[in-house]
MARDOKOL-959139 format. One record per atom (N, C-alpha, C, O): x, y, z. Coordinates in steps of 0.1 Angstrom, whole numbers, padded with zeros to 4 digits, always signed. Example, Ala and Ser with C-alpha at 12.3 -4.5 7.8 and 13.67 -1.06 7.14 Angstrom:
BEGIN
+0132-0057+0078+0123-0045+0078+0132-0033+0078+0142-0033+0085+0128-0022+0071+0137-0011+0071+0129+0000+0079+0134+0011+0080
//
This chain:
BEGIN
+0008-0012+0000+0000+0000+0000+0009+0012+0000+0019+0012+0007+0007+0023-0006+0013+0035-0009+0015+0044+0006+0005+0051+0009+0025+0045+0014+0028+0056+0019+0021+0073+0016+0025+0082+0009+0009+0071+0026+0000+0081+0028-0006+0083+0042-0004+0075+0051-0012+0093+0043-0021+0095+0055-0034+0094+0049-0040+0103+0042-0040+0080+0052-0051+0084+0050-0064+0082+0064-0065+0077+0075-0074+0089+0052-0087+0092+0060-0091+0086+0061-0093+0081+0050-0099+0076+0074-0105+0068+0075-0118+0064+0082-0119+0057+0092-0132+0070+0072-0145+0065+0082-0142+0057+0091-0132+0052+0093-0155+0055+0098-0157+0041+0105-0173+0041+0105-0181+0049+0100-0175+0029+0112-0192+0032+0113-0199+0046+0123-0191+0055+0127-0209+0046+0125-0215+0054+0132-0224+0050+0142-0230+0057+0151-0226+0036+0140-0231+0028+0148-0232+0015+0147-0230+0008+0157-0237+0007+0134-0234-0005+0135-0225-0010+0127-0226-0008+0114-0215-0016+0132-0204-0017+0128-0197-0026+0116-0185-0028+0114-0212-0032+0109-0210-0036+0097-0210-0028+0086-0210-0032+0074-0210-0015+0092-0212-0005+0080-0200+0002+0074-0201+0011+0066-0185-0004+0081-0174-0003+0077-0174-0010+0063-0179-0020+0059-0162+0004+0054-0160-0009+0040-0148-0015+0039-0137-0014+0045-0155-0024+0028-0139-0030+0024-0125-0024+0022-0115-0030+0024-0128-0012+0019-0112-0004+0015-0107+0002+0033-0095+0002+0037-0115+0004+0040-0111+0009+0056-0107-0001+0057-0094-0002+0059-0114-0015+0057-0107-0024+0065-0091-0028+0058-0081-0032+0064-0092-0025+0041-0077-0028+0039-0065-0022+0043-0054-0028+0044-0071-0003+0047-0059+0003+0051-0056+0004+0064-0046+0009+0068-0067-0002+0073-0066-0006+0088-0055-0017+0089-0044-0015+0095-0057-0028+0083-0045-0039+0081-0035-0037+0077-0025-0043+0080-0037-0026+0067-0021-0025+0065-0014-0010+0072-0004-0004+0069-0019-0008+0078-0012+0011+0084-0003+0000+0095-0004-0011+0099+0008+0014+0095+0018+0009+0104+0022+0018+0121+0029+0017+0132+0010+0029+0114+0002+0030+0127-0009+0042+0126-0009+0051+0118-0017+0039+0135-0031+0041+0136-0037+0055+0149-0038+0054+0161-0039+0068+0140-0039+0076+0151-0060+0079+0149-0068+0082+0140-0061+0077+0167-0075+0077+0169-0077+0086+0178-0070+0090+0187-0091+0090+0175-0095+0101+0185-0094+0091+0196-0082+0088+0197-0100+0085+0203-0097+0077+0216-0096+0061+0212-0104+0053+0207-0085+0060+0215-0080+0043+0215-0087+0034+0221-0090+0023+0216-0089+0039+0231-0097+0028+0241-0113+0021+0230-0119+0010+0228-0114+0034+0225-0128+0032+0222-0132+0027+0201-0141+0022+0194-0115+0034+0199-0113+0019+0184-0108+0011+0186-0102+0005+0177-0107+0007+0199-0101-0009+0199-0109-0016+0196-0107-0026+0190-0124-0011+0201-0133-0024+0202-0134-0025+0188-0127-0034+0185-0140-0019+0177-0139-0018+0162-0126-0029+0158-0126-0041+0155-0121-0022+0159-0101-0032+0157-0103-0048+0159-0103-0056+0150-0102-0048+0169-0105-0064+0182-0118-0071+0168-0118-0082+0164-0129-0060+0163-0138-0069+0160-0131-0075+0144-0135-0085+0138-0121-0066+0141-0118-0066+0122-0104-0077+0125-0096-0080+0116-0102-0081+0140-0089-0089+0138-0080-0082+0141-0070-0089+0146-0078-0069+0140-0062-0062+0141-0058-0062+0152-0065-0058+0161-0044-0066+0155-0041-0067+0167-0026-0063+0161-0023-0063+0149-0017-0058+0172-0005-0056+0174+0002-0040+0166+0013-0037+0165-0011-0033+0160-0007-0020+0147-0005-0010+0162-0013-0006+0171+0008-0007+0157+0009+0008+0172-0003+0017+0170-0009+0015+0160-0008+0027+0179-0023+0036+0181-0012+0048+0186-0001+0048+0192-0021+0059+0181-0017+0071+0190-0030+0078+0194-0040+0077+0187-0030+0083+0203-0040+0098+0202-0040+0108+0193-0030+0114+0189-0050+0110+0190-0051+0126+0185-0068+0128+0184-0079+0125+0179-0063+0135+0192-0077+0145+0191-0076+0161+0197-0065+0165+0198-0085+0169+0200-0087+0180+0198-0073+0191+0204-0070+0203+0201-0068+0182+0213-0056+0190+0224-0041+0188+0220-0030+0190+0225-0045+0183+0209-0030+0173+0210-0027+0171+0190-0017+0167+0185-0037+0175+0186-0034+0172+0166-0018+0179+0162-0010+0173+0155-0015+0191+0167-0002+0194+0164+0009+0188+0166+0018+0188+0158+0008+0181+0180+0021+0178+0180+0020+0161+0175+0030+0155+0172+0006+0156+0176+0005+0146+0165+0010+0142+0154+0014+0130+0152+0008+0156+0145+0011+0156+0129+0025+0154+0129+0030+0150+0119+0033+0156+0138+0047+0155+0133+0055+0140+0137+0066+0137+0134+0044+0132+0148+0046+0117+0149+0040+0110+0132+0047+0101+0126+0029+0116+0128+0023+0113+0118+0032+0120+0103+0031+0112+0095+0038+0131+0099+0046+0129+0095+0057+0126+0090+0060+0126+0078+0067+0122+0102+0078+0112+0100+0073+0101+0097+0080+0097+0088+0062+0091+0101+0059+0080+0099+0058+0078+0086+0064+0069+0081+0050+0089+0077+0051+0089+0066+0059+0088+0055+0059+0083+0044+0069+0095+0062+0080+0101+0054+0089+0087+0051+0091+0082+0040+0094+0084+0062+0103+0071+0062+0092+0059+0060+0095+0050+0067+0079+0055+0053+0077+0048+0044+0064+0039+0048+0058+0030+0043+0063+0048+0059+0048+0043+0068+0034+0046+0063+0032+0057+0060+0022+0037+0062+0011+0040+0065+0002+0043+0075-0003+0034+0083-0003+0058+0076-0013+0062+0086-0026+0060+0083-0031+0062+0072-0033+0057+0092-0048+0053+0096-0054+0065+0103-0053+0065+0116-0062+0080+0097-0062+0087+0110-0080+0080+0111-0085+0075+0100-0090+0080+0125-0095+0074+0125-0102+0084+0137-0096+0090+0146-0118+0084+0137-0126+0094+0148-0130+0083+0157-0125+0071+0157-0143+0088+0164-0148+0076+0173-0159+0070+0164-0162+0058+0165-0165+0082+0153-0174+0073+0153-0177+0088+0136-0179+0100+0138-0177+0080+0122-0178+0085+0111-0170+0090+0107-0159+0088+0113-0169+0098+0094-0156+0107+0086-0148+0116+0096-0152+0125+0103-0137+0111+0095-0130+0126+0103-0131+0135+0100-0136+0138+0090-0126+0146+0110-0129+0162+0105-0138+0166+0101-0136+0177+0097-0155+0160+0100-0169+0164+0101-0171+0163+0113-0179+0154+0115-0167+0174+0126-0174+0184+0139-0164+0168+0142-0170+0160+0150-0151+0165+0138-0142+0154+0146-0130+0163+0146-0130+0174+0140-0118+0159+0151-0104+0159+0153-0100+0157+0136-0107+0151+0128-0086+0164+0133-0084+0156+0120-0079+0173+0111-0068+0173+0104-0086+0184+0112-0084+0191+0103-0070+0198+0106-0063+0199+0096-0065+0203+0119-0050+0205+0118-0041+0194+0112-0029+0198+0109-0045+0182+0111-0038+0175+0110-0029+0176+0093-0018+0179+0088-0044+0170+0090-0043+0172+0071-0036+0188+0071-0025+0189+0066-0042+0200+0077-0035+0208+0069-0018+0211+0068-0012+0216+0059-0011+0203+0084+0000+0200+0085+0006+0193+0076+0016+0197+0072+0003+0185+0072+0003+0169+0062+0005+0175+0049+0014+0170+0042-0002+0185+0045-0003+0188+0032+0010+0196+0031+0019+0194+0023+0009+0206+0041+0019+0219+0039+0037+0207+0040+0045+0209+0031+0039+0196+0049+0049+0190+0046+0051+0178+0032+0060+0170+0029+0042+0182+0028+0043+0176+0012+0041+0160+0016+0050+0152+0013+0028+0155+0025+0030+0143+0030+0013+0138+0022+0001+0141+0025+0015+0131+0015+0002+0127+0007-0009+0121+0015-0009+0113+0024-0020+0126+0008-0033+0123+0018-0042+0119+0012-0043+0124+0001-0054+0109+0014-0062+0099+0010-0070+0097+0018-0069+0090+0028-0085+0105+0012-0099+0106+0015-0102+0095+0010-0100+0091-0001-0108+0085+0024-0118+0070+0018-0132+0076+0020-0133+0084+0029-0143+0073+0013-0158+0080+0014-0159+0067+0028-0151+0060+0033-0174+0069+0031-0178+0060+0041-0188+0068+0052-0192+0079+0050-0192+0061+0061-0202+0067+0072-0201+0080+0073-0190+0082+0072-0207+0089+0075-0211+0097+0081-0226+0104+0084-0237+0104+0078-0223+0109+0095-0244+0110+0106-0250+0121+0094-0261+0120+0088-0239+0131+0093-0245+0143+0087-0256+0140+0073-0267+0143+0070-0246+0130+0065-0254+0126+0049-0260+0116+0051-0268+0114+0042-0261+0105+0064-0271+0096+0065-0282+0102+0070-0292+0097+0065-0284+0111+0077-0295+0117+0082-0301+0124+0069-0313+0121+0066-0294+0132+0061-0303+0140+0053-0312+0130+0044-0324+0132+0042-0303+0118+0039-0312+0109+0030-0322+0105+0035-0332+0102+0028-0324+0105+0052-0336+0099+0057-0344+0112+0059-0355+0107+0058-0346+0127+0061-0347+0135+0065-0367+0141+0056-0376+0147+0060-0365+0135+0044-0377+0140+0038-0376+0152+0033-0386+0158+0027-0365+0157+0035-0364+0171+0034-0352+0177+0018-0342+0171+0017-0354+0189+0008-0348+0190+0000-0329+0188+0008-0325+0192+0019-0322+0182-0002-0313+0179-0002-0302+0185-0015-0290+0184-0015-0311+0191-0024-0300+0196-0033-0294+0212-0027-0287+0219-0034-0298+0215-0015-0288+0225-0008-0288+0222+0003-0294+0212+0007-0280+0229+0012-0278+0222+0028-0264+0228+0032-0253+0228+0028-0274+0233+0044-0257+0238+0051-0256+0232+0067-0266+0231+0075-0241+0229+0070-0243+0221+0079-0235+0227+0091-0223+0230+0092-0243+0227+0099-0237+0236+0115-0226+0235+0124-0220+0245+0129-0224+0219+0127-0218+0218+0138-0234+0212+0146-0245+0209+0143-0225+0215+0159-0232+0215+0172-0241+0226+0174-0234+0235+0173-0255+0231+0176-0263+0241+0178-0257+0247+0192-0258+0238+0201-0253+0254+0196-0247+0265+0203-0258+0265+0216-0270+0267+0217-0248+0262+0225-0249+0264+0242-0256+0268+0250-0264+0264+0259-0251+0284+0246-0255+0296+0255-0271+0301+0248-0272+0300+0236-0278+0303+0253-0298+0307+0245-0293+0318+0237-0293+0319+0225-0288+0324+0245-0287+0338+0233-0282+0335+0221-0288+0337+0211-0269+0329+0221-0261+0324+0207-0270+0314+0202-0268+0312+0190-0281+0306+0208-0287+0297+0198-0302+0306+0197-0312+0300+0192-0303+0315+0200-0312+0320+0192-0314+0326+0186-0324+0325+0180-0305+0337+0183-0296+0340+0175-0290+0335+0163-0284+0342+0155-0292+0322+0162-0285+0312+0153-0298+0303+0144-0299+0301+0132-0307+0300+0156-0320+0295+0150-0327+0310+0144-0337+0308+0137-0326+0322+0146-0333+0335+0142-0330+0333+0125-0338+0333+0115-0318+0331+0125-0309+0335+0113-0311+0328+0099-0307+0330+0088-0319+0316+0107-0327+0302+0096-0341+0306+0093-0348+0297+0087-0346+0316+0095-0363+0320+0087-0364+0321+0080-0374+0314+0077-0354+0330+0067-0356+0330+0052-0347+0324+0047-0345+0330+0036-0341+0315+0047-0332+0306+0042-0337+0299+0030-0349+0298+0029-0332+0294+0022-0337+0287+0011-0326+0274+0012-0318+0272+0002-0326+0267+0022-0319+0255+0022-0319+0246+0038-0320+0252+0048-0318+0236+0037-0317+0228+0050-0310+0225+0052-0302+0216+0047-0312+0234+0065-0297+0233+0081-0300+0219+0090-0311+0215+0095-0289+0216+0089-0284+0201+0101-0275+0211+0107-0268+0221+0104-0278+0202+0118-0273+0202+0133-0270+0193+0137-0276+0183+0132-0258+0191+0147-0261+0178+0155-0262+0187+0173-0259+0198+0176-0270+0173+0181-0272+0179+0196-0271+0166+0204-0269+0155+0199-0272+0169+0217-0268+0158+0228-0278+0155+0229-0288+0161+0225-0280+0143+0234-0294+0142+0240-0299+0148+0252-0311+0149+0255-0285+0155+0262-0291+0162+0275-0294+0176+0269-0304+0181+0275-0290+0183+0263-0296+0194+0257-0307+0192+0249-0314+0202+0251-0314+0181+0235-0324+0186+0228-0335+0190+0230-0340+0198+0222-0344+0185+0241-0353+0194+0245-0353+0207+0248-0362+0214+0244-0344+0213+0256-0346+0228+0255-0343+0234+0241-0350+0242+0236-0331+0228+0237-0326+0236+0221-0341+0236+0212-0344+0247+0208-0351+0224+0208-0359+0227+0201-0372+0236+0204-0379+0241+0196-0373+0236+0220-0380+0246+0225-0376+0262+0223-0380+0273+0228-0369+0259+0216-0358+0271+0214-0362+0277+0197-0364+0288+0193-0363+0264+0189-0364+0261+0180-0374+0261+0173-0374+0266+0161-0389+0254+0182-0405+0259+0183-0404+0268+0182-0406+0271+0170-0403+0278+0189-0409+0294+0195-0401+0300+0183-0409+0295+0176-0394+0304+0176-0388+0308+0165-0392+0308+0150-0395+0316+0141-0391+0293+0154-0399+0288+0135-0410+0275+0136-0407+0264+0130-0420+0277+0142-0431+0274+0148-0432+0265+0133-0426+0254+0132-0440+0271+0121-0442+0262+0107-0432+0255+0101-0438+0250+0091-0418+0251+0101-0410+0249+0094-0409+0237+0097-0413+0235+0109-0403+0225+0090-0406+0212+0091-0388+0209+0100-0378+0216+0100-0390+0196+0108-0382+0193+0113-0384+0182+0115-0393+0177+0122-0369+0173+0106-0366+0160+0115-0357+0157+0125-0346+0161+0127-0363+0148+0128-0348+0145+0140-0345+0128+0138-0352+0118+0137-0332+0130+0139-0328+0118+0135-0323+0112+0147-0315+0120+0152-0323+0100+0156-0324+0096+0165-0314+0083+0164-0318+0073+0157-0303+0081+0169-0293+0067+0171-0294+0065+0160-0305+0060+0159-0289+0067+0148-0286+0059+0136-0281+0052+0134-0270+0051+0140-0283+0040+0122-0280+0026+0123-0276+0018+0141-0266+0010+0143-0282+0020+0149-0284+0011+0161-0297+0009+0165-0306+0016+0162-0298-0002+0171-0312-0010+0176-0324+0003+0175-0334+0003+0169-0320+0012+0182-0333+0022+0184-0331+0034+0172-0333+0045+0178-0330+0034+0165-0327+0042+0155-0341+0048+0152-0350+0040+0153-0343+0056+0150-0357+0065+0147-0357+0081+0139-0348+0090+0140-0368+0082+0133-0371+0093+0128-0384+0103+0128-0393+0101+0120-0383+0111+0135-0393+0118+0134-0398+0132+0128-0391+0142+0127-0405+0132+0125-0404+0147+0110-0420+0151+0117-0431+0144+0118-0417+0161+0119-0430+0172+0123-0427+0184+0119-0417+0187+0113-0437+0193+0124-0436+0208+0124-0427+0214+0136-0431+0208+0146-0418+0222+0138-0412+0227+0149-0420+0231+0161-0414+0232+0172-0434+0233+0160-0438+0235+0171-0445+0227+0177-0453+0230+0186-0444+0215+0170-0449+0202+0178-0439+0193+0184-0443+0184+0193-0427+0194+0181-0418+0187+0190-0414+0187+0202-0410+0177+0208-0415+0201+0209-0410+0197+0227-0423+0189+0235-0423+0183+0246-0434+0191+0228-0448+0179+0234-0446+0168+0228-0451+0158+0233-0437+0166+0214-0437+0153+0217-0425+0149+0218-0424+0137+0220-0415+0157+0219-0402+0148+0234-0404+0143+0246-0398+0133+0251-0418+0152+0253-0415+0154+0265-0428+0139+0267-0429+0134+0279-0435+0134+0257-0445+0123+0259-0438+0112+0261-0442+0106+0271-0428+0107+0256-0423+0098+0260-0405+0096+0265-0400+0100+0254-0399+0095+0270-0386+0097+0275-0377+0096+0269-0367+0103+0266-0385+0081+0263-0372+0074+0259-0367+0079+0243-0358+0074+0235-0376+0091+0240-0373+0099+0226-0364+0109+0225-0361+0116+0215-0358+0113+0242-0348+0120+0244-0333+0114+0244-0323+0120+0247-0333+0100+0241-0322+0091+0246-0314+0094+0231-0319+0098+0221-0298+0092+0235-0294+0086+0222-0288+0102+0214-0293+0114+0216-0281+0099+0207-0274+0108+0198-0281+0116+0187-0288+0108+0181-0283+0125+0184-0293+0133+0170-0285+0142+0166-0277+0150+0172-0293+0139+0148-0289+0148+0143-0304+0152+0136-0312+0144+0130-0304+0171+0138-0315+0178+0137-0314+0184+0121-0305+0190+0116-0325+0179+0117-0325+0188+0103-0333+0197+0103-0341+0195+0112-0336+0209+0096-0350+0217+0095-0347+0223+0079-0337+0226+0072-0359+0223+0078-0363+0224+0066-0366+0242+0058-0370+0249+0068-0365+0248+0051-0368+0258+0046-0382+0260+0048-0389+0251+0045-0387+0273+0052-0404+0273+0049-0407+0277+0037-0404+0289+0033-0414+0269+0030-0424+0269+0020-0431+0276+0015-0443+0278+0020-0427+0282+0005-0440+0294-0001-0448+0290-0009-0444+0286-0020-0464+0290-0006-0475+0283-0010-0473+0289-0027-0470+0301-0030-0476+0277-0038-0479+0284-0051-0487+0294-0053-0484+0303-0062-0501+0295-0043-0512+0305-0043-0506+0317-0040-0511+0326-0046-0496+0319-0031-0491+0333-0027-0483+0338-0037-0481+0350-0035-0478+0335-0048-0471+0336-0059-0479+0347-0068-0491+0346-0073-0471+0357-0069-0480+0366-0083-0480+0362-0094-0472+0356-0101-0496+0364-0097-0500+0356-0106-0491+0356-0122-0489+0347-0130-0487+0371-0124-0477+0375-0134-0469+0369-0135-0463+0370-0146-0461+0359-0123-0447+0355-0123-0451+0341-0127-0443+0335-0134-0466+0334-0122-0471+0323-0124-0474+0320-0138-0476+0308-0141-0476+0328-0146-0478+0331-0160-0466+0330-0170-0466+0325-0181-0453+0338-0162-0439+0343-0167-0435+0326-0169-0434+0321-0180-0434+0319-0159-0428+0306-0153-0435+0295-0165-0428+0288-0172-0445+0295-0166-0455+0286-0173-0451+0291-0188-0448+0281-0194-0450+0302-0195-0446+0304-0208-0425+0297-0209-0418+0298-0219-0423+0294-0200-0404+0300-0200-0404+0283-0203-0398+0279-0213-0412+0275-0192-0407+0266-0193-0415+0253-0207-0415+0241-0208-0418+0260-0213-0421+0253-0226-0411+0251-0234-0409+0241-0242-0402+0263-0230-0387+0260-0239-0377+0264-0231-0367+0267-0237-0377+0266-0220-0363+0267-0212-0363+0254-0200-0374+0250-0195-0350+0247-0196-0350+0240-0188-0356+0245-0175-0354+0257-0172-0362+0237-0167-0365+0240-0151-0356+0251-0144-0356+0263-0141-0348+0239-0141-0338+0246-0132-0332+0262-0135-0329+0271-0127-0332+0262-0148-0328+0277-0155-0337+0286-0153-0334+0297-0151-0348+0283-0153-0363+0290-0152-0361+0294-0139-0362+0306-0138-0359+0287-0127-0361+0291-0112-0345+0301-0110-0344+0312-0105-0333+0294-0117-0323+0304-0115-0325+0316-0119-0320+0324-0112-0330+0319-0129-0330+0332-0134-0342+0341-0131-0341+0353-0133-0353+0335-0127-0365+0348-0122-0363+0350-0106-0367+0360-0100-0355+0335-0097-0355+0340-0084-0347+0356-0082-0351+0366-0075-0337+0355-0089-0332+0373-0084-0338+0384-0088-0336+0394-0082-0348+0384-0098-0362+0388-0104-0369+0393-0096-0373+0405-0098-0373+0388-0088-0389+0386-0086-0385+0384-0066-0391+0388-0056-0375+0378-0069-0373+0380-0046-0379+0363-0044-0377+0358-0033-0382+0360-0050-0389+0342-0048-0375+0335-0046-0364+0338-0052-0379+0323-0037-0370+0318-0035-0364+0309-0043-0375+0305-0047-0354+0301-0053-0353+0295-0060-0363+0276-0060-0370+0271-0068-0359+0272-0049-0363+0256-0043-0380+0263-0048-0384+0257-0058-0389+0272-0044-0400+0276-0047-0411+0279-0060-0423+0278-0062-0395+0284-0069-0398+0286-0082-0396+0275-0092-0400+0276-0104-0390+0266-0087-0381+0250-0093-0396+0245-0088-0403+0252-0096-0402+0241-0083-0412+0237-0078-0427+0240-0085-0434+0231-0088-0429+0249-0088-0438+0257-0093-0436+0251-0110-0445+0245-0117-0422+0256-0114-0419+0253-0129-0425+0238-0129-0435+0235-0134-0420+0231-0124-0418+0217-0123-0438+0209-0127-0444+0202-0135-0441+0216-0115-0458+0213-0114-0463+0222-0128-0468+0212-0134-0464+0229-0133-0463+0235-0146-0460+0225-0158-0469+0219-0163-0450+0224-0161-0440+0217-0165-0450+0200-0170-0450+0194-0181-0456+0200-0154-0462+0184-0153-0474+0184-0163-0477+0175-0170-0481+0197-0162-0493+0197-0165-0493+0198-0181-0504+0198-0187
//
């Protein structure tokens, strides 16, 4: 195998959801740097690997890492960098790393594989050809309300991820803000209790608070853009849209009158489309 640092998913929960190419460069790295060891061993232990040196690295410690990971490189080694749980450096450990790596001219190799952020959207119900993705939803009320304010006129869906001891207050946070806007929550993915719930924002802290066991477990929060009804649409623009797309593609139709007209694009793609159908 080529002397590289590479990236290395893992599952996100069940642990058959590792691929074939992780597990080849797992066996062959000559050593293996993990956000916590203790907790890819058990992964390791299950794929057979036994005796590959481990380091730390995670959030306190990636700098002076990269230069264990460096040399290893250099003189002819394969690196494994590896999180607790999905793609590194998505809201994991990992990005000082690579940028050290790069700037020492030390080659780097993205494997695709698990991650919560793109498993959740596929399950989410929600448009997926835009999407911006947060992090962690913020702490302090003010900064997350402030943060949830800032998502009203958006024309795309925001993921989050949250704890489970914080999501009840954060979406109560979340209700009172953007009351109509659709939201799912994605609940333990790929594990025994894995779940999905998609409501309106201001129906979710009554239904967290109904049963307990819907506060359990890891999430990732999506919310949806609010929806502008076809009926609210000027009728002129509804007419404009319906003549364009007899001979212009969809998507060109919605790119080009959204800066027009102030309509959101996901709104006017929609519109064309149902048009379009008829």
């Amino acid at each position: 195998m080529e002397s590289a640092l590479y990236i290395v998913p893992t599952p996100i929960g069940n642990l058959d959801d590792i691929t074939i190419r992780a597990i080849e460069v797992l066996k062959n790295a000559t050593l293996i740097a993990a956000e916590d060891t203790r907790h890819s061993k058990i992964l390791l232990d299950k794929l057979s690997i036994t005796g590959t040196k481990m380091i730390s690295c995670h959030d306190h410690n990636e700098e002076q890492r990269a230069d264990i990971i460096i040399e290893e490189v250099k003189k002819g080694g394969v690196v494994a960098l590896i999180s607790d749980a999905g793609s590194p450096l998505i809201n994991d450990p990992g990005y000082r790393v690579v940028t050290l790596c790069s700037k020492a001219d030390v080659k780097v190799v993205p494997l695709p594989g698990p991650c919560a952020l793109i498993t959740a959207l596929e399950a989410s119900a929600l448009p997926t050809d835009k999407f911006m993705f947060n992090g962690f939803f913020p702490v302090k009320e003010k900064e997350l309300t402030q943060t949830v304010e800032a998502l009203a006129n958006v024309d795309y869906t925001a993921v989050f991820y949250e704890a489970p001891r914080r999501i009840l207050a954060t979406m109560e946070i979340v209700a009172k803000v953007l009351p109509e806007h659709d939201v799912t929550l994605c609940r333990e993915m790929t594990k025994t209790f894995e779940s999905f719930y998609r409501l309106k924002a201001r129906e979710v802290p009554e239904f967290l608070k109904a049963d307990p066991d819907r506060v359990k477990g890891e999430f990732v929060v999506a919310i949806g853009a609010l929806k502008q009804e076809i009926d609210a649409i000027d009728p002129k623009v509804v007419n404009a849209v319906e003549e364009l797309v007899k001979t212009t593609p969809v998507k060109t139709v919605a790119n080009i009158l959204s800066p027009l007209t102030g309509i959101k694009k996901n709104d006017l793609y929609n519109l064309a489309l149902s048009l379009k159908e008829k």
